[in-house]
Structures are given as C-alpha cells and as structure tokens.
C-alpha positions, 0 to 999 in steps of 0.5 A: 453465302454471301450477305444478301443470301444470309439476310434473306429470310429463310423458311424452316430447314427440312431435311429428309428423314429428320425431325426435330426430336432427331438426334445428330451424333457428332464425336462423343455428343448428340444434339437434338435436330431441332435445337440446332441452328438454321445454319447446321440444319442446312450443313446436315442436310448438305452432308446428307446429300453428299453421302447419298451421293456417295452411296449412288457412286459407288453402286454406279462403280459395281455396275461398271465393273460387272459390265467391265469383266464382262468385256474382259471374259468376252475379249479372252473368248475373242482372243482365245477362241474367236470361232465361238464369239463368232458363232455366238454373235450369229445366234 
C-alpha cells in the first residue's frame, strides 16, 4: 500500500460473514474479529476472498473433468464404432 493509500482514511473493515465478537484462529491462539487492526481485518478479508476463490476453481475443475470424460467416452465410441456416433448424431 502506498503512503498516500495508508494515510487516507478508512471507513470500518466489513467482511462477510464476520462480526466483531467473531473469533479468528490462528495456530494455538484466537482473536476476536473486533479487536484486530484495520490492517488484519482487510488480510482476513483478503484470505477470505482467496479461499472463496479457490473454492469456485476447484468446483470449475470438476465440471471440466466431467465435460472431458465425456469427450474421452464420445472419442472411444468415434474410434470404436463410428456408425452409432453417427447415427446418434442424426437422431
């Protein structure tokens, strides 16, 4: 952050699904929500954010491999029996 973005003022930190009596496990310790800094409440909702994201790639990464054994079973029907991909596609 640079110095300009640091000197601004910030309204208050809200992150969803947090709230100040929220506790944040870190290790050993906990922390209540609340209590942290400016600062750490943005890293947690950055780590949030991440996760979420994580979340949504790696249900992205079982739709594509569905839709690519899919292709592999249609490919081994093509190579195998061409006449009934064929006829499956007049249908």
């Amino acid at each position: 952050m640079s110095d300009e973005q640091q000197s601004q003022p910030q309204g208050p930190v809200n992150v969803p699904g947090m709230s100040d009596d929220s506790m944040i496990k870190l290790g050993d310790n906990e922390y209540r929500f609340g209590d942290l800094s400016d600062q750490a409440k943005q890293i947690v909702a950055a780590l949030r954010n991440s996760e979420q994201q994580i979340l949504n790639t790696r249900n992205q990464l079982g739709l594509m491999d569905v839709g690519r054994r899919a292709l592999a079973a249609q490919l081994r029907v093509a190579i195998e029996n061409p006449e009934s991909l064929q006829q499956a596609q007049q249908s």
